[in-house]
N, C-alpha and C positions, 0 to 999 in steps of 0.2 A: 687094285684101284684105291682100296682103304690106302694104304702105304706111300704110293705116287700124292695121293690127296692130302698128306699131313706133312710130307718133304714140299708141297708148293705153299701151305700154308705156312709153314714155320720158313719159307725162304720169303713169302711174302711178310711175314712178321719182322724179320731182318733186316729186310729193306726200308721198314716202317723204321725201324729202331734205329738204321744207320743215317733216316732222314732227319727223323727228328735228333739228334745227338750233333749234325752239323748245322742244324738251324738254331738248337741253343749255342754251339759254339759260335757261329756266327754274330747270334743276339748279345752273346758275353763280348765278341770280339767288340762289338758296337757302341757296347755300354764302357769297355774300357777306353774305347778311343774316347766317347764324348767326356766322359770324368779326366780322362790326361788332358784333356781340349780348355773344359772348363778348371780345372787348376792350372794348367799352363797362364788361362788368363787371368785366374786371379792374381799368381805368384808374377807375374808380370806387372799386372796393375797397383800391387803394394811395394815390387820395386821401382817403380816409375814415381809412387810417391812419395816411399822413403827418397832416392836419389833428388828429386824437386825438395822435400824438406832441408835433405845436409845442403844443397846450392843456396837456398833462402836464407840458411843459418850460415854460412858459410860470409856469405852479403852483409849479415846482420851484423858480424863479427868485425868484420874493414869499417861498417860506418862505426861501429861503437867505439872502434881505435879514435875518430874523428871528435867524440865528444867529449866535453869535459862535466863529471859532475856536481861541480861547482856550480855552473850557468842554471839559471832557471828555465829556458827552452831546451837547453840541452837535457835537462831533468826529468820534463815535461815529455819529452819525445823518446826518451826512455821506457820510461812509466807505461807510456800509452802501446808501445810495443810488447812490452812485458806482462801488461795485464788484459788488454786486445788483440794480441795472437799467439804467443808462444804458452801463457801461463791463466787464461781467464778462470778457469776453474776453481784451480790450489790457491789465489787471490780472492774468489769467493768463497772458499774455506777457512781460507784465512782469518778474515772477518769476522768469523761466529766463529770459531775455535777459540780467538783471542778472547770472547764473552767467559768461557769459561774459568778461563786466567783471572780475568778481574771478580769471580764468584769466592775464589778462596780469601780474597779480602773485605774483613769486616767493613771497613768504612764505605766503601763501594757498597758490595753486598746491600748493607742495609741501607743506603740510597736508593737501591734501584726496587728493595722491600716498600720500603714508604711510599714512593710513590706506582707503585704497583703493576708500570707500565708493560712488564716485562712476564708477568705471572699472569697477569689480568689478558693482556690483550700482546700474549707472544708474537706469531707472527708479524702482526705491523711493525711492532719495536725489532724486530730483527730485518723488515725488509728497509723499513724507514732509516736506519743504520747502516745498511747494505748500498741502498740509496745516496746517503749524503757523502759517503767515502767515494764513492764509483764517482759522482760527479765531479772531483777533485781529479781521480785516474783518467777520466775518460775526456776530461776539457781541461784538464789544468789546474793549475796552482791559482789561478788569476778567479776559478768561482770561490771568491771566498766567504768563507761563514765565521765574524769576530766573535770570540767568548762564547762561542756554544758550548759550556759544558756546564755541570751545577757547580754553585759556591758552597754545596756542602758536603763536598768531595775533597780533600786536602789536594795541596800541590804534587806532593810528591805520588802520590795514587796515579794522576794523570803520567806523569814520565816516567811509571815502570807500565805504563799502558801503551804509552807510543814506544819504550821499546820492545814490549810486546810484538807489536806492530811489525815491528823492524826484524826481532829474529826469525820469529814465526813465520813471515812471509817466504824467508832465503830459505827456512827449515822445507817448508812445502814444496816448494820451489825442487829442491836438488831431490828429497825423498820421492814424491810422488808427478812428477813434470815429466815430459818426456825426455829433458836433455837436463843439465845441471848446468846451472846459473852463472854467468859472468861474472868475474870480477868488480867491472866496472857495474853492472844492473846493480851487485849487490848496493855499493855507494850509493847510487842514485835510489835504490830504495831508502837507505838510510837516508839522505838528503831530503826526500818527498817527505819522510813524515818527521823530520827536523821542522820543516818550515811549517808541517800541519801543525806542528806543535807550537810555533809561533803566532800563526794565525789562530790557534786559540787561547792565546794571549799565556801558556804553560814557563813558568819558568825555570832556572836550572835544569835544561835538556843536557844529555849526555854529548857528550863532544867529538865523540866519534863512534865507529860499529863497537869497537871492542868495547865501549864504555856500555853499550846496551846491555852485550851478556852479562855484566857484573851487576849490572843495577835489578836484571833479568834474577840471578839465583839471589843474592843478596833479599832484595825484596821478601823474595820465595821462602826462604830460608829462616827467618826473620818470623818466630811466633807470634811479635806484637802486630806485625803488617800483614801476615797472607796465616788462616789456621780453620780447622774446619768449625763452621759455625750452623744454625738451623738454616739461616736465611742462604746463606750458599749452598746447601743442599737442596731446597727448594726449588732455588732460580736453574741449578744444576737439570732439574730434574725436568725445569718445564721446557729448557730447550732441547732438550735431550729429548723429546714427546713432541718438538716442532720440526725436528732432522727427523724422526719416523713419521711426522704428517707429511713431510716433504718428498722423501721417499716411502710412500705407502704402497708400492708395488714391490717393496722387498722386506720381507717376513721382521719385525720388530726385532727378536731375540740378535740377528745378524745384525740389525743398523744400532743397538745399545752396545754388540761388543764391536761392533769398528768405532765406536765414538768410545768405547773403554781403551782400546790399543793406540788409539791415536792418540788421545791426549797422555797415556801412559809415554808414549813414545816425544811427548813436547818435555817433560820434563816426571819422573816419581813420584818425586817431594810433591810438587804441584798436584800431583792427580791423588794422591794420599789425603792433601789437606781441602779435595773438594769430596772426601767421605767416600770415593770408588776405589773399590778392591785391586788388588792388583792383575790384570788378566792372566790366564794361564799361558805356557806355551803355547800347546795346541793353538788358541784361540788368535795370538799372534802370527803364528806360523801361516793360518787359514787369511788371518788379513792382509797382511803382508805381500802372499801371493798373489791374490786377488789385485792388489796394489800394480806389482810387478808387473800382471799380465798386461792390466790395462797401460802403464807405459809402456810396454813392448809396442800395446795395438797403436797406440797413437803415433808409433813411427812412422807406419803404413797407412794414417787415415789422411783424406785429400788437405790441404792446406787449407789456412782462410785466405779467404780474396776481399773481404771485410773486415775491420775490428768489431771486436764482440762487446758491448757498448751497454754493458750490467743495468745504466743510470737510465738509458731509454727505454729496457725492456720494461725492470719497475714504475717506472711514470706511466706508460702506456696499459700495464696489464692491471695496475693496482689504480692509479688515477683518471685513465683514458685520458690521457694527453700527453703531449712531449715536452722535452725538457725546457723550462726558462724560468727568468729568473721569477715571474708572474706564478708559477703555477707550483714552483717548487715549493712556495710558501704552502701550501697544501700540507707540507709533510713536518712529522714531530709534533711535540706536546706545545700550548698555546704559547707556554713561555719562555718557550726557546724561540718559538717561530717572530718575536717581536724582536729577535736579536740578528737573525737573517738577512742579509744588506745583498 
């Protein structure tokens, strides 16, 4: 009986083992259909909206054959594509990376020391700046703002700042966008801040793209105009401390060295004489990627069905109100704002 008793035990133990062994197989077989279920649909849903982005661009590309960068609507409807759906981001980088640009020159520099707007009370001056450019992209050439800039900035300071402007933007543009930049956009960038450069009454502007970069290194290069001074280490520093306020959910050491690689990456010279080291490999290698990834994602992220419209969100989040010509007067230091038309 002992014998008979342990041969039904150990066949009932068997039977245990052989149930449970097909119910995990079963539970595994479950969990891999739903995991190939749910990547089927993701890998679907981000070729649905890469395939929807190359058609949109694709569109973009026939009408852009259509315009000319000469025209001031045609300029205008450029711009507004450019920095309201394909590019809103790297155009709001743009803006404050080019701050840096003008820190390695004295004469700048130490206007924007005196009046302290920038040290004192960062953020406003970089959103209030953020502000009055977006409203030129986001409406046009036509909100204009005459002579807004100081008279005790020389001239030639202003035109390696609008081409600042100019290369920088294509730079961001093709490095970190998701697609790389038209031919034509490129003009019509250079044309939009030609005439911003006019409307603030700047003269001797560079005469075409190619004339930007030379005015761009020249400038740079140039000990008496761009060299490293206290006051542009200063100003260097406190935007450099309003990009970590801005991104405070990502560890400081990581947003000082993407703001090290990046500007290393605008220009050497330039990032030498605002007093930063040169980043290491490593330190490029890690941004870089980081870079890459995110334009891969943005192949696959859904379109806008919107333009992203910089000048409303800061009116509304900073002023509580929207954009005109009434309320814009709000924004900047008092003595600019009497120049505002």
């Amino acid at each position: 009986m002992g014998e008979r008793s342990i041969v039904v035990t150990a066949r009932v133990v068997k039977e245990k083992v052989i149930l449970e062994t097909e119910r995990l197989r079963e539970a595994n077989v479950v969990k891999m259909l739903f995991t190939i279920t749910i990547l089927s649909i993701f890998v679907f849903y981000c070729y649905s909206n890469y395939t929807k982005r190359i058609e949109k661009y694709a569109s973009w590309k026939n009408k852009l054959q259509t315009f000319d960068p000469k025209k001031d609507g045609d300029v205008d409807e450029i711009i507004k594509f450019v920095v309201g759906y394909d590019f809103p981001f790297e155009m709001f980088l743009v803006l404050n990376f080019v701050s840096y640009r003008t820190f390695c020159s004295p004469t700048i520099a130490g206007v924007y020391a005196k009046t302290g707007g920038i040290v004192n009370d960062t953020d406003k001056r970089a959103c209030d700046t953020d502000l009055l450019m977006h409203i030129w992209m986001d409406y046009g050439l036509d909100s204009t703002i005459h002579g807004l800039h100081s008279a005790k900035t020389r001239n030639v300071d202003f035109v390696f700042v609008i081409a600042c402007l100019v290369i920088d933007s294509i730079q961001f543009a093709n490095d970190y966008g998701w697609r790389s930049i038209e031919e034509k956009e490129k003009q019509a960038i250079w044309e939009f801040y030609r005439r911003v450069g006019e409307r603030m009454e700047i003269k001797d502007l560079p005469k075409n793209l190619e004339d930007c970069y030379k005015i761009v290194d020249k400038y740079t290069e140039d000990e008496r105009s761009a060299r490293i001074t206290e006051d542009g280490i200063a100003l260097t520093e406190a935007i450099t401390k309003l990009v970590c306020q801005w991104y405070y959910f990502i560890p400081q050491s990581i947003i000082r060295t993407a703001v090290s690689v990046v500007i290393y990456q605008m220009g050497a010279t330039f990032q030498r004489k605002l007093g930063l080291t040169k980043p290491t490999f490593v330190q490029s290698l890690f941004v870089n990627t980081i870079l890459q990834i995110r334009r891969a994602l943005l192949n696959v992220v859904p379109l806008r069905t919107e333009p992203y419209k910089l000048s409303d969100i800061i009116m509304r989040s900073d002023y509580g109100c929207p954009i005109s010509k009434d309320t814009i007067k709000k924004v900047g230091p008092v003595d600019a704002l009497a120049r505002i038309q």
